[in-house]
N, CA and C of each residue as an Amber inpcrd file, in Angstrom:
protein
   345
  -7.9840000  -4.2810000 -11.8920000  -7.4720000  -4.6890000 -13.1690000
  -6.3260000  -5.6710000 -13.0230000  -5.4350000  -5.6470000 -12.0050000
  -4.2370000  -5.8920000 -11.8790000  -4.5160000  -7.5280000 -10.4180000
  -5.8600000  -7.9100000 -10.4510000  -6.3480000  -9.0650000  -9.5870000
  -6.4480000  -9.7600000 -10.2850000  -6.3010000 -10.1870000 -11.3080000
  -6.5310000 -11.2630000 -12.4560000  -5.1560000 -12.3600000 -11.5230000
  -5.7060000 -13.4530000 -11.1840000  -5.0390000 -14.7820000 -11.4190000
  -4.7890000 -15.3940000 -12.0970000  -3.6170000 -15.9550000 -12.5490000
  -3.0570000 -16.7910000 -13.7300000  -3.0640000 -17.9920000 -12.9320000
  -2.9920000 -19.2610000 -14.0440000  -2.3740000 -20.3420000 -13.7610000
  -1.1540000 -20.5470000 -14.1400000  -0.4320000 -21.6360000 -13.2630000
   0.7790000 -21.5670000 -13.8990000   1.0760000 -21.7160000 -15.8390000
   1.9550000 -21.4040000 -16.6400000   1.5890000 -21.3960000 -17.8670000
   0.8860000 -20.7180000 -18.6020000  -0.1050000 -19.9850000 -18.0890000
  -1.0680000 -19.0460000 -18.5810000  -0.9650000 -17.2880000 -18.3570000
  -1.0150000 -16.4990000 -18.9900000  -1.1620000 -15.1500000 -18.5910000
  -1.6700000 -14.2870000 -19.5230000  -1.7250000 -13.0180000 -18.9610000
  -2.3800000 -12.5020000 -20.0750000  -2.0770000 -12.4310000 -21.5310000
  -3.1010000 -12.1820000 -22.8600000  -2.5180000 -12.1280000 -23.6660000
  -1.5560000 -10.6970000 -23.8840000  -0.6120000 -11.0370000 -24.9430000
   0.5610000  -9.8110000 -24.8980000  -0.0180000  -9.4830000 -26.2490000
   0.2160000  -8.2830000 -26.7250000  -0.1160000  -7.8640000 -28.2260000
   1.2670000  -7.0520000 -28.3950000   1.8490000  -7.2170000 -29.6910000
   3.0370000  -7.1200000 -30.2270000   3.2560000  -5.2520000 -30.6620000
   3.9530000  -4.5860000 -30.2210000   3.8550000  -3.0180000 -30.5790000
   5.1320000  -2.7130000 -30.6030000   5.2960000  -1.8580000 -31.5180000
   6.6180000  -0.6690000 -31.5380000   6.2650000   0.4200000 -30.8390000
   6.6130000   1.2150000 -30.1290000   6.2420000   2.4540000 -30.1450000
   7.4970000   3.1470000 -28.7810000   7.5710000   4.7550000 -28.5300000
   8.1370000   4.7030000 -27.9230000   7.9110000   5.1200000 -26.5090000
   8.6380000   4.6280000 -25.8200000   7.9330000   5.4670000 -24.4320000
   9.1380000   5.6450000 -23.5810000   8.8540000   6.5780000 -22.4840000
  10.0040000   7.2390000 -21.4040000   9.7500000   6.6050000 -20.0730000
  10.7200000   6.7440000 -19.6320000  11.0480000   5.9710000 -18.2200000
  10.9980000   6.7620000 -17.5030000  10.8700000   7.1070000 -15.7710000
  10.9120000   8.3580000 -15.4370000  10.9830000   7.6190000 -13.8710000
  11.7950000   7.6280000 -12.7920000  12.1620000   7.2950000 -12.0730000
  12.7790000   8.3110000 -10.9190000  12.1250000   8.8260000 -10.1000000
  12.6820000  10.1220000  -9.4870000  13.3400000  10.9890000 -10.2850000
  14.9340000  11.6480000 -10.0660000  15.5970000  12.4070000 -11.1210000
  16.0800000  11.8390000 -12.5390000  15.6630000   9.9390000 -12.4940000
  16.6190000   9.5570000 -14.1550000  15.4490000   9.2630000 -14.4770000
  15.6680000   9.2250000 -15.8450000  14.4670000   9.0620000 -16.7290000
  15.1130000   8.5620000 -18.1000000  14.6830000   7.0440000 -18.8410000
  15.5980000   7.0370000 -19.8670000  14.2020000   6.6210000 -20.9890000
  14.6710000   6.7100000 -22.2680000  13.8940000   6.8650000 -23.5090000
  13.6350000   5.0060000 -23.8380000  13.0820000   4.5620000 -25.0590000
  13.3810000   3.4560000 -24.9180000  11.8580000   2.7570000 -25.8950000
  11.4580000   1.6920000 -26.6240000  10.7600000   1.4330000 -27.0550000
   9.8540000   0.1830000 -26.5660000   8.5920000  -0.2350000 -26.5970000
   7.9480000  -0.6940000 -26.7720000   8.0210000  -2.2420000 -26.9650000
   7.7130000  -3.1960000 -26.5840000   7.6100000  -4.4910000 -27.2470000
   6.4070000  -5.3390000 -27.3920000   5.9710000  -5.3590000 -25.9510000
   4.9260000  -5.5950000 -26.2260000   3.8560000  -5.0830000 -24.6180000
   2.6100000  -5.0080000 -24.6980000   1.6590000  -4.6890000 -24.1320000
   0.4960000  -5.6460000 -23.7430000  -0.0150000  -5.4240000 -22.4850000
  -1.1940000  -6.9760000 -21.9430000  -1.6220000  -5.7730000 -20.8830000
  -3.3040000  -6.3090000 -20.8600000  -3.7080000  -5.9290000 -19.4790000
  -3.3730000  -5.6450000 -17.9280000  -1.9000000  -6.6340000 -17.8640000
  -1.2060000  -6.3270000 -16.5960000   0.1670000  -5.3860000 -16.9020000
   0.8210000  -5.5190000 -18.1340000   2.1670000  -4.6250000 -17.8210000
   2.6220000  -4.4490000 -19.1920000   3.7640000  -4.1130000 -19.9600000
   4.2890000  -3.7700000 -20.3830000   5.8330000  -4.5250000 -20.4710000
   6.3900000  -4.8340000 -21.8390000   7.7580000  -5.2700000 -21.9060000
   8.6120000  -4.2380000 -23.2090000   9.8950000  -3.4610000 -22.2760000
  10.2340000  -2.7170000 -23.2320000  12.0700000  -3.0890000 -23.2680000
  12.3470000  -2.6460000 -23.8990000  14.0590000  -2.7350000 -25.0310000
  14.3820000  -2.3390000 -23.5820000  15.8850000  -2.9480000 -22.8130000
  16.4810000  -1.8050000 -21.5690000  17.4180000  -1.2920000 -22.8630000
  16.9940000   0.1730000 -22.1380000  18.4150000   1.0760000 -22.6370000
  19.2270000   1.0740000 -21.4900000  20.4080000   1.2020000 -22.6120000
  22.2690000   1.5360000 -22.0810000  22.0230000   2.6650000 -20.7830000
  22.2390000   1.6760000 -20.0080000  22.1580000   2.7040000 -18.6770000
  21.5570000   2.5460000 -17.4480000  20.2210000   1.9740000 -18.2710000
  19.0790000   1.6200000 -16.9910000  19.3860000   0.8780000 -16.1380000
  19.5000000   1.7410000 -14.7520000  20.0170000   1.1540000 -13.4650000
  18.4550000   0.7570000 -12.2360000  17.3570000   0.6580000 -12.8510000
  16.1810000   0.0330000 -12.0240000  16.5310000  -1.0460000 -11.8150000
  15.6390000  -1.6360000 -10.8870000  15.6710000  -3.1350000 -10.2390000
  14.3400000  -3.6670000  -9.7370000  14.5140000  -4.9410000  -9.7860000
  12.8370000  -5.4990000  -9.5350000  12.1800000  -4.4000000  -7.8730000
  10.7680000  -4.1370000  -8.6230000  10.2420000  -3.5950000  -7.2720000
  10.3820000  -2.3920000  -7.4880000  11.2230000  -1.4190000  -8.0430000
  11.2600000  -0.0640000  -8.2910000   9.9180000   0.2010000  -9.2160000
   9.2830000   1.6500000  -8.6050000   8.1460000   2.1680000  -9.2190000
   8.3860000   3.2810000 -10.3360000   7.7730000   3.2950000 -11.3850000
   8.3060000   4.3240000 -12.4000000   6.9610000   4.8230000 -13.3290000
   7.1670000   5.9720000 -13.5090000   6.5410000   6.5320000 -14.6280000
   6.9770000   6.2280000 -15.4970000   5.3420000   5.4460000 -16.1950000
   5.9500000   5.2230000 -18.0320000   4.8920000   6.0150000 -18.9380000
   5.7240000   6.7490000 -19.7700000   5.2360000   8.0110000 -20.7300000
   4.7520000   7.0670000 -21.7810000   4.0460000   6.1500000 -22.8550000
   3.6520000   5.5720000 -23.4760000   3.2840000   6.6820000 -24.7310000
   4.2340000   6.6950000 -26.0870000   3.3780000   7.1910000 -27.2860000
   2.6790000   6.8210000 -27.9840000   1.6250000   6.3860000 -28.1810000
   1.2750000   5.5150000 -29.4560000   0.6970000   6.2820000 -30.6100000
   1.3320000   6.0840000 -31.5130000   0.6750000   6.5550000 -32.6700000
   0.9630000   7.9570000 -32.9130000   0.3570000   9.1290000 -33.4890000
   0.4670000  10.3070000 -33.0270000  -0.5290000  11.3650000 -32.2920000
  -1.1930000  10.1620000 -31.8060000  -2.2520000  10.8190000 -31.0270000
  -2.6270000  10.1210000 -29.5090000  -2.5940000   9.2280000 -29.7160000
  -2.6390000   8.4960000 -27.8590000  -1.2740000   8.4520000 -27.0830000
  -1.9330000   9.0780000 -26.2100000  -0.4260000   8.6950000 -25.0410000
  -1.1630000   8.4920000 -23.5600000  -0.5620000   7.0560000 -23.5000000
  -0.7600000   6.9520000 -22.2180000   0.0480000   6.9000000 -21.1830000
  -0.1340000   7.2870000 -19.7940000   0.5790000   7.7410000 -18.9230000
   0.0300000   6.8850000 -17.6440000   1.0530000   6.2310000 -17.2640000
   0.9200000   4.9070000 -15.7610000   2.0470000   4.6690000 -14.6920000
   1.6590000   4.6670000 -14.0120000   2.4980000   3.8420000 -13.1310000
   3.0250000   2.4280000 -13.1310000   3.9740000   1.9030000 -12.9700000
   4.5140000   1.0900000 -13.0860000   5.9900000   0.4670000 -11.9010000
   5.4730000  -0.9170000 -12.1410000   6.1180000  -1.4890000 -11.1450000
   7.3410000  -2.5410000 -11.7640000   8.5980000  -2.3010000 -11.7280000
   9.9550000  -3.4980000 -12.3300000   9.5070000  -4.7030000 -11.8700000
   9.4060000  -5.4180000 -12.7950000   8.8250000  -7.0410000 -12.4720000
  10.3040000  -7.9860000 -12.7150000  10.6890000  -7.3870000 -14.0070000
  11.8180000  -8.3240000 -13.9480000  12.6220000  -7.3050000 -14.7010000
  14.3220000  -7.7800000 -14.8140000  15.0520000  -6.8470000 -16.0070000
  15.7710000  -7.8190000 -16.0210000  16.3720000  -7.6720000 -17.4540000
  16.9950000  -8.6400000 -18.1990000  17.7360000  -7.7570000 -18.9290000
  19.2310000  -8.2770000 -19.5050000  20.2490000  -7.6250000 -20.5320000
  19.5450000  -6.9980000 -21.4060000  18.3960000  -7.5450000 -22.2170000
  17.8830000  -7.1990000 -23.2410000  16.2520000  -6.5330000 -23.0120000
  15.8790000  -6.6000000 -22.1250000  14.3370000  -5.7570000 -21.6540000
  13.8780000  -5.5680000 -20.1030000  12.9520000  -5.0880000 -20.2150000
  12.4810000  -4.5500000 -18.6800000  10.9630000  -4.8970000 -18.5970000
  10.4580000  -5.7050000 -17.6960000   9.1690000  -5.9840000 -17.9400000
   8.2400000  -5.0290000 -16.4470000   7.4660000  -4.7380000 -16.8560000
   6.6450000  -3.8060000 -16.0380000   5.3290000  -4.0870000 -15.6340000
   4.7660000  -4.2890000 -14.2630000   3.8670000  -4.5460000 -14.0580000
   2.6420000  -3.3840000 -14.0390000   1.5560000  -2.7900000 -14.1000000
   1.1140000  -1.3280000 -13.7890000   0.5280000  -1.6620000 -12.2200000
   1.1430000  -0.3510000 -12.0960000   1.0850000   0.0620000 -10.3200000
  -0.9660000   1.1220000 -10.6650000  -0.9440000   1.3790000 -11.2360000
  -1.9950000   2.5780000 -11.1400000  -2.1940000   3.1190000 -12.5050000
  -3.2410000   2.9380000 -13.1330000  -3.3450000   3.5210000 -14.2530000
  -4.9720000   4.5460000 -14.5070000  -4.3620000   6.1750000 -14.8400000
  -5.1480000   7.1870000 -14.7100000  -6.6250000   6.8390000 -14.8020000
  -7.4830000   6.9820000 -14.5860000  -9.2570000   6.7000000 -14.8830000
  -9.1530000   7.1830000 -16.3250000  -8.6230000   8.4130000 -16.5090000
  -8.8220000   9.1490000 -17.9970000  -8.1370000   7.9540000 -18.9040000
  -6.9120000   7.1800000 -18.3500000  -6.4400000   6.5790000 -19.6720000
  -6.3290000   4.6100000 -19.6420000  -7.7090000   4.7890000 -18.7260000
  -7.8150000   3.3110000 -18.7300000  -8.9770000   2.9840000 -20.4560000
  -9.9940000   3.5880000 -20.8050000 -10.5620000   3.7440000 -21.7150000
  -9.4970000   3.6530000 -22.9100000  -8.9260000   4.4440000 -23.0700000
  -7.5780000   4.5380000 -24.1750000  -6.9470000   2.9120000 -24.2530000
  -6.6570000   2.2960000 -22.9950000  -5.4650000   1.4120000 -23.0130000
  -6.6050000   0.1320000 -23.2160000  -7.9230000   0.4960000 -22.9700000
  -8.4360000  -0.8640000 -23.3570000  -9.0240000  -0.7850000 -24.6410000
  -9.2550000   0.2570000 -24.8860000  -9.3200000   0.5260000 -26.7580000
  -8.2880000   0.0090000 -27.6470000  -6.8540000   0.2890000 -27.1260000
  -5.5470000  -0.1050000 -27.5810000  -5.6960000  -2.2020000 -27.7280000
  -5.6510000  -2.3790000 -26.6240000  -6.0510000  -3.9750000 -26.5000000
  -7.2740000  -4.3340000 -27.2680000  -8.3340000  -3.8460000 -27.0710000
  -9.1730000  -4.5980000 -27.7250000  -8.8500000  -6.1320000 -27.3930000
  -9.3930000  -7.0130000 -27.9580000  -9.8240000  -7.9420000 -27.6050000
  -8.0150000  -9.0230000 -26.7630000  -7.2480000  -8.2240000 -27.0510000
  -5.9330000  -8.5960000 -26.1250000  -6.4750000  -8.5240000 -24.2260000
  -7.0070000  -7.6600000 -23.9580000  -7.4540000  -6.9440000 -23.0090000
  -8.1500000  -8.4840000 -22.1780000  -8.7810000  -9.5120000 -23.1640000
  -9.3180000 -10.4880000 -21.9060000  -9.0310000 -11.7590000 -22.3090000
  -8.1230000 -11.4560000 -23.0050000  -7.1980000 -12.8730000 -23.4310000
  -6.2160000 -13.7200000 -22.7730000  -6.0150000 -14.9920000 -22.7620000
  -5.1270000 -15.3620000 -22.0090000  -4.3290000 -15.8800000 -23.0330000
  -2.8930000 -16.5800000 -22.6440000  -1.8230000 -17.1520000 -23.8480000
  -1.6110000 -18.2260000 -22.8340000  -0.9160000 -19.3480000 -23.1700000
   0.0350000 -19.9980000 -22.6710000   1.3820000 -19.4080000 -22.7570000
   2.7290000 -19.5180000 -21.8890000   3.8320000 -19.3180000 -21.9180000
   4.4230000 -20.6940000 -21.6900000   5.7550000 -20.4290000 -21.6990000
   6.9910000 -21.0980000 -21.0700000   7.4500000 -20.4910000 -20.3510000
   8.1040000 -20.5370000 -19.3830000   9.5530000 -20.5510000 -18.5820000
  10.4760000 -20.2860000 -18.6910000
């Protein structure tokens, strides 16, 4: 899932979400919401505190809705004052079905970015 090549400028598409999810990092674990979601990772709010760094692996608790939750591994891609972007390290067999239901057609989309 996570072999997809980009070109420069290009990546997956992101689809725009609130929701909340937990951080979980050996003994710290911090709370924290949602921004947005793509076939490769995850970008969420940093909370007051979060002491990860690029390359650190973490459990992310994902709520959506009041009935899906998905649960992944995850890899610090980047952190910034204002968010934490996450690459997925491993995501369950049981909740790969879920997360590409969630995407829908995000799931094989590409965007252009900037820099």
């Amino acid at each position: 899932m996570n072999d997809r090549k980009t070109q420069a400028g290009v990546r997956p598409a992101r689809m725009k979400i609130r929701s909340a999810v937990l951080m979980m990092h050996g003994a710290d674990a911090w709370s924290s919401e949602l921004e947005d979601i793509s076939a490769t990772g995850v970008l969420v709010l940093r909370p007051d505190g979060f002491t990860g760094k690029a390359g650190d692996r973490f459990v992310l608790d994902m709520m959506i809705g009041d009935e899906l939750n998905i649960h992944v591994e995850a890899t610090v891609a980047r952190v910034t004052p204002e968010s934490i972007g996450f690459a997925y390290a491993r995501i369950p067999e049981s909740k790969e079905e879920p997360l590409w239901n969630l995407l829908g057609g995000y799931a094989d989309s590409l965007e252009s970015y900037r820099n």
